[in-house]
N, C-alpha and C positions, 0 to 999 in steps of 0.2 A: 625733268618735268614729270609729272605724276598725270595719269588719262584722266580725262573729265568722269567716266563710267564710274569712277571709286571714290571721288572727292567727297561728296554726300555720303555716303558709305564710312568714311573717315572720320566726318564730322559724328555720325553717332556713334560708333566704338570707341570716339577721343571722349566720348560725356558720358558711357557708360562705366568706362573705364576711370573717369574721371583724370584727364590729362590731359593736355594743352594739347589741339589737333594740330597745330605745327609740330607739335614733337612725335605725333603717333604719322603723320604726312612723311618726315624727313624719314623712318625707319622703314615707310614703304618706296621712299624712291631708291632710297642708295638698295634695297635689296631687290628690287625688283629693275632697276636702268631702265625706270621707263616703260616697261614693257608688260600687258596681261598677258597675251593669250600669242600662240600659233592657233595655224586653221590647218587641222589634223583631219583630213578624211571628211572635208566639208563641215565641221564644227570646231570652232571655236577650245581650244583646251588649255589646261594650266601648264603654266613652261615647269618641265622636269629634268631631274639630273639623276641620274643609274651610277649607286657606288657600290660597288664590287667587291669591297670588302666586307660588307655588311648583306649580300650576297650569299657571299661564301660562309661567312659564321650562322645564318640562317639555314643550311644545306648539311647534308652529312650522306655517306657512304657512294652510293651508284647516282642520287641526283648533283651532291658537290664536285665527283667525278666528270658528269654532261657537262655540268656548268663550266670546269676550271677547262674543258676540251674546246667548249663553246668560245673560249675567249669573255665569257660573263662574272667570272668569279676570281678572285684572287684573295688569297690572306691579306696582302699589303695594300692599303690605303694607293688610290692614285695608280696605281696596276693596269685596273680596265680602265681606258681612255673613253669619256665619253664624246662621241660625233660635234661636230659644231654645230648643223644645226638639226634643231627640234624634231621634224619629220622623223628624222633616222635615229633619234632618241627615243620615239615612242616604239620606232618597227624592234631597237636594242631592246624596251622594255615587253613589248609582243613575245619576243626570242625566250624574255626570262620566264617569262607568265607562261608558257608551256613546258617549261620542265617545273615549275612548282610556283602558284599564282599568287597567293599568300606573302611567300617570301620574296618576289618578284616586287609586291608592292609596296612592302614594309622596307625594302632597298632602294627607292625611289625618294629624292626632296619636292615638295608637290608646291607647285606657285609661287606668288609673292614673297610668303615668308620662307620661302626653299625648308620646309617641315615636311622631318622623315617621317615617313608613312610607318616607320618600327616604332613611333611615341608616340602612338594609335590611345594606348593602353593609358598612359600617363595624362594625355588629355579627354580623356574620360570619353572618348570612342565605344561604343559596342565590340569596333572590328577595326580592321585596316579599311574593308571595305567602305566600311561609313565616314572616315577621312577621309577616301579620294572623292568619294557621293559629295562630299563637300568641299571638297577644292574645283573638281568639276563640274559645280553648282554656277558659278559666274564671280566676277568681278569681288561682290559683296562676301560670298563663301569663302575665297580667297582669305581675303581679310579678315573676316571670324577664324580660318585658321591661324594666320599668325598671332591675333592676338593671345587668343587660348593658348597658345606658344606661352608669349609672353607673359602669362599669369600663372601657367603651371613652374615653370621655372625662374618664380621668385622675382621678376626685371620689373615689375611695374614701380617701386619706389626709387630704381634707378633712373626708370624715364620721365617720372613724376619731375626729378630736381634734373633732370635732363642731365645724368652725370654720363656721358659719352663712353665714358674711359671703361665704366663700370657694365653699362648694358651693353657694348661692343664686346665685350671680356664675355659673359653669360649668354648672350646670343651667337658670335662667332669664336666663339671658342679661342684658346689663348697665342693663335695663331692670328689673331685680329689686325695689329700693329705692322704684317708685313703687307696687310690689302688698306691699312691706313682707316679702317670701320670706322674707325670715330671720329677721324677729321671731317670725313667725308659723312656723317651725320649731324657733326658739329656746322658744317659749310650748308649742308640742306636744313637745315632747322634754321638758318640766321635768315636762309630765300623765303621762308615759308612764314615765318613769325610775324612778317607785317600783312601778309597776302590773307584775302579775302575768302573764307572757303564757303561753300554753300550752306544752308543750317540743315541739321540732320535729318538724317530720314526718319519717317513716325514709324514706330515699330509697328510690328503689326498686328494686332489685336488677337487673341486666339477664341474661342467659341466661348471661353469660361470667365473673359477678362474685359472690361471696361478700360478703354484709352482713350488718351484726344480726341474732342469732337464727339463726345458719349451724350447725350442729353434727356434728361428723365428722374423718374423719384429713385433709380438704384444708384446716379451719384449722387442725388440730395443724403443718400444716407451714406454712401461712401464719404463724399465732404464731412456729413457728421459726424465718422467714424475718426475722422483725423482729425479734426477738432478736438475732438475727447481724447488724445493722443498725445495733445498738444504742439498739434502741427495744424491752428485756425486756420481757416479758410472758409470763402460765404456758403452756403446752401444752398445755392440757386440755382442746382439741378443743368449745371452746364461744367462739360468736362474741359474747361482752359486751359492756359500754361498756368495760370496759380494754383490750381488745383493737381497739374502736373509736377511742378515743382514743389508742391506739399507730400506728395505722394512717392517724389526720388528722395528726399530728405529722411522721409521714414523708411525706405527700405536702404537707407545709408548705416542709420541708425541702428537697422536689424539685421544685419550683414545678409541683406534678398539683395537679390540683382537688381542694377538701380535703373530700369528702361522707364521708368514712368509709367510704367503699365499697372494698372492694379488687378494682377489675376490670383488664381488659385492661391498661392502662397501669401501673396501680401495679403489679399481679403482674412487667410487664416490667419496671420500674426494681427493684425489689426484685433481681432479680436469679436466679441460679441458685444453690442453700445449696452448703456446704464440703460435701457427702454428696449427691452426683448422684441417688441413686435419690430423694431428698426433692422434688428437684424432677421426675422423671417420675413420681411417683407423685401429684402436686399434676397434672400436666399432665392424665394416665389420669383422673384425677376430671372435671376442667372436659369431658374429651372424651367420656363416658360423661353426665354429666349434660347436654351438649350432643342426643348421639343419640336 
């Protein structure tokens, strides 16, 4: 069973993502069993795992030395055993964060989609630390992590045709087959397929962007802008789902992120309309509502 806290949360990264949310549901229950959070020190945290091998190849001379002393490090995969449960998982990860904090964190799998903190870099992180700021963000952050997971490493047209065999292989590695990953997403996708999930969450607007529920003459020209695009839709100065749905089409179309938001980027590929003052008078808005 998947928590009620993330099912909406599912529902939009399944539409940004553009993939069936039973398929994007089935890859967070089997990896997560159910479970967000322990309550670590009075807050709420993302369940972690401490591998030691990755540890150790992070470490060199007097701190690999603490480490392999500590019982935290080892060359071989599976070495350092970690606790059963979670409390004594994070005090294991405290232990490593004071002989080198960095390498401590990039050695850790953070949440739902158990994503090591060392493919910080590869999903286009600043830092380690700005992947854990977002696994430790809630529910929802979770879940922006795995996906980004899953988009950096190539799985989204395996999950699209829902090929089990293939995104089990690319997410659990080719060790998959002895924990059964794919049956056991094959079995959670057939529970989830006719079940009812919630509709997505509305993204959230940011200071520069026009979304859902926008109304005024900066969508009447936004709508005009997509019209001229040839993605019609009326001018009636109200930001609906047709107008939302006009506006995911074209940033489909123009490889932007498809939230239905029209901010910064999408306003600039849209472009300037055949009627310049449509577009300074769209500009005049964003810089007025900005002040």
């Amino acid at each position: 069973m998947i928590p009620a806290p993330i099912l909406a949360a599912i529902a939009s990264q399944a539409a940004r993502l553009d993939v069936e949310p039973a398929a994007l549901a089935a890859i967070v229950e089997v990896e997560s069993a159910g479970r967000l959070f322990a309550r670590i020190d009075g807050r709420d945290e993302p369940l972690i795992r401490f591998e030691g091998h990755w540890f150790d190849r992070r470490l060199s001379g007097v701190k690999r030395n603490a480490a392999r002393a500590a019982g935290l490090a080892d060359p071989k995969a599976g070495a350092v055993a970690n606790p059963a449960g979670q409390p004594a998982r994070w005090t294991m990860l405290a232990r490593a964060m004071r002989i080198d904090r960095a390498a401590a964190l990039e050695s850790v799998s953070w949440g739902i989609g158990q994503v090591m903190g060392g493919n910080w870099k590869m999903l286009g992180f600043a830092s380690v630390e700005e992947l854990v700021a977002e696994a430790r963000s809630g529910a929802a952050g979770q879940l922006r992590l795995m996906t980004r997971h899953i988009e950096a490493a190539g799985l989204l047209p395996a999950l699209r045709r829902r090929d089990w065999t293939a995104f089990a292989r690319g997410y659990n590695g080719p060790g998959y087959r002895a924990n059964a990953y794919d049956r056991k997403m094959a079995a959670a996708y057939a529970r989830h397929r006719d079940a009812t999930l919630p509709p997505p969450l509305a993204p959230r607007p940011s200071a520069d962007s026009i979304a859902l529920g926008a109304r005024g003459d900066a969508v009447k020209t936004l709508q005009r802008l997509l019209t001229a695009q040839g993605y019609p839709v009326a001018a009636d100065g109200v930001f609906g789902e047709r107008t939302r749905a006009a506006v995911i089409a074209f940033q489909r179309a123009n490889g932007l992120s498809a939230d239905g938001v029209a901010g910064a980027k999408t306003l600039a590929a849209l472009g300037p309309p055949a009627t310049p003052s449509l577009w300074r008078r769209l500009m005049d808005w964003l810089t007025r509502w900005l002040a």
